[in-house]
RODO-2510 file (C-alpha; in nm, 4 decimals, decimal comma):
residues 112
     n   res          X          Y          Z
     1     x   -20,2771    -0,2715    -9,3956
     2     x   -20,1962    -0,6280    -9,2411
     3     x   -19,9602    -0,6287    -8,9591
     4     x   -19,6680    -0,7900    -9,1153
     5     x   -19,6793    -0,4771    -9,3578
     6     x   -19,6873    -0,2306    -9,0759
     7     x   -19,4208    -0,3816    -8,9284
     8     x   -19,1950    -0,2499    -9,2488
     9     x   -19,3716     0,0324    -9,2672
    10     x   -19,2675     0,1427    -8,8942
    11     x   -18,9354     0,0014    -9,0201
    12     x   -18,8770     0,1873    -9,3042
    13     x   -18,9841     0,5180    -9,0832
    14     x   -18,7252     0,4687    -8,8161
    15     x   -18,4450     0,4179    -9,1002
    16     x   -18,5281     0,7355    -9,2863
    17     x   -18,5450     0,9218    -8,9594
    18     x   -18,1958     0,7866    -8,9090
    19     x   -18,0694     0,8911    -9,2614
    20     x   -18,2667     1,2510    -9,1503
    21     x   -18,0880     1,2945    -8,8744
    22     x   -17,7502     1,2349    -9,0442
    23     x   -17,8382     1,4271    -9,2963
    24     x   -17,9282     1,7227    -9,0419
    25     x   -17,6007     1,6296    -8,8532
    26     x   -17,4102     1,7056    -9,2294
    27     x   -17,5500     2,0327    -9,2456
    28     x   -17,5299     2,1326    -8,8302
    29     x   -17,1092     2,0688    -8,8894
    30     x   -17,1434     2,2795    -9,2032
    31     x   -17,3520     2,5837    -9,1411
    32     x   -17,3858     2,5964    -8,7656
    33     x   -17,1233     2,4086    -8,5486
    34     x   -16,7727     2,5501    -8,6016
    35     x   -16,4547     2,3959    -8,6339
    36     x   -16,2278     2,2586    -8,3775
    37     x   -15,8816     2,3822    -8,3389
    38     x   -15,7831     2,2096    -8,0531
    39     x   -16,0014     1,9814    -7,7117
    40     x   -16,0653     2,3764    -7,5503
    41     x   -16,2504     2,3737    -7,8561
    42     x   -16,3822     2,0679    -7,8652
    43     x   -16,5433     2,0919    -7,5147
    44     x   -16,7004     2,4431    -7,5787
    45     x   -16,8791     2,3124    -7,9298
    46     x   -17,0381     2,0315    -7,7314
    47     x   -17,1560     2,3381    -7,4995
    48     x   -17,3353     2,4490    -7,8230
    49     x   -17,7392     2,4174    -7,7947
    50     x   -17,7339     2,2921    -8,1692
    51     x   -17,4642     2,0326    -8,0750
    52     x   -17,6586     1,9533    -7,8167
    53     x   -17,9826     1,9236    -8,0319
    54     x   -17,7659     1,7021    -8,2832
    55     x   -17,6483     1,5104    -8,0426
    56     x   -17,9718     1,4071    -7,9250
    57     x   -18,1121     1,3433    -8,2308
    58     x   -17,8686     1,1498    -8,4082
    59     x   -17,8500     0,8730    -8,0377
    60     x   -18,2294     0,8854    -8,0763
    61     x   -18,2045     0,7631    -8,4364
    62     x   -17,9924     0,4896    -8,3594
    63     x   -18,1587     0,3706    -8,0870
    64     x   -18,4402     0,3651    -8,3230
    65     x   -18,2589     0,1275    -8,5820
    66     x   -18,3417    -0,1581    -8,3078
    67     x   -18,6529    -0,1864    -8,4923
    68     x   -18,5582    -0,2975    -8,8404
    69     x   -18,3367    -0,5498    -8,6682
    70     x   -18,6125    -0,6737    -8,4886
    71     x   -18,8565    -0,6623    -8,7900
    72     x   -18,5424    -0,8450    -9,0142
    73     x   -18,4584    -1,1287    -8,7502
    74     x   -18,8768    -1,2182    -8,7376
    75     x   -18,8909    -1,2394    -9,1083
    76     x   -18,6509    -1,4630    -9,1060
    77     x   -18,6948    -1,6632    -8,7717
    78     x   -18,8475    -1,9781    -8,9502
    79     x   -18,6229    -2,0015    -9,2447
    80     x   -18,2686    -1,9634    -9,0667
    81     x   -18,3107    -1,9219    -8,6980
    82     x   -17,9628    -1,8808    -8,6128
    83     x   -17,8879    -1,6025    -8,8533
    84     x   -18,1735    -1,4475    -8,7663
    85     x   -18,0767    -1,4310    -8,4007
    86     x   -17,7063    -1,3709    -8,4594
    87     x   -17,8004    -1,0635    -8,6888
    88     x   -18,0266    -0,9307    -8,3606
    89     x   -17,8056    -1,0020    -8,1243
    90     x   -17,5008    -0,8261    -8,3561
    91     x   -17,7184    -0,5290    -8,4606
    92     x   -17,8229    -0,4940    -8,0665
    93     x   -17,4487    -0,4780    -7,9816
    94     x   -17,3808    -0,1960    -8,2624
    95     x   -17,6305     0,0465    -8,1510
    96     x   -17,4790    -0,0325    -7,7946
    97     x   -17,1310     0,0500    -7,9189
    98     x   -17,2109     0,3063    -8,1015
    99     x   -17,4550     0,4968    -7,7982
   100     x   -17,1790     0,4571    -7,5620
   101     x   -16,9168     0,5651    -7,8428
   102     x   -17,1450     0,8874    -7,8343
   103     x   -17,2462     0,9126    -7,4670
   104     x   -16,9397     1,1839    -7,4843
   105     x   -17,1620     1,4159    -7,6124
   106     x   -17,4330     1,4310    -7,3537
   107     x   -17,1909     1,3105    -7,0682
   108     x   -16,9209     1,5913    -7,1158
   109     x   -16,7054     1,7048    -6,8455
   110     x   -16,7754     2,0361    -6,7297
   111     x   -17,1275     2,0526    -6,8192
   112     x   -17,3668     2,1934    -6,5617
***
């Protein structure tokens, strides 16, 4: 395989690890992680080991989606340079939004 082909390849692999994760996430809040009635609630779920686990997971996977940026922007780098680095620089900022939109669950208060 040729290394532009890899490059989608590893691509692909860190989207469907991402659509995994969600996935998992779907059926953590259905079968595992109750429902919260109230924030006492909501601070003993993230407690949880499995909320934990998701957590983790799911802020791993979208860290991960860095890479089809990246592979996206160089395929396009030569034909329109300043989309290309726009859509990097805007799909950079969205996994940064979103990890510190989700830092809550790993940075809770009262954890030991």
């Amino acid at each position: 395989m040729n290394e532009i082909g890899g490059r989608y390849v590893l691509a692909g692999l860190c989207v469907l690890s991402f659509i995994l994760a969600q996935t998992f996430q779907a059926f953590a809040y259905c079968f595992w992680i109750p429902n919260s009635h109230g924030p006492q609630d909501d601070l003993l779920i993230y407690l949880l080991s499995v909320d934990q686990i998701r957590a983790l997971l799911v802020m791993g996977t979208i860290l991960l989606l860095i890479v089809p940026y990246t592979v996206i922007a160089l395929r396009y780098r030569k034909v329109a340079p300043i989309a290309s680095l726009l859509g990097l620089i805007f799909g950079a900022a969205f996994i940064g939004f979103e990890m510190s939109a989700r830092s809550i669950d790993f940075f809770v208060v009262g954890q030991h």
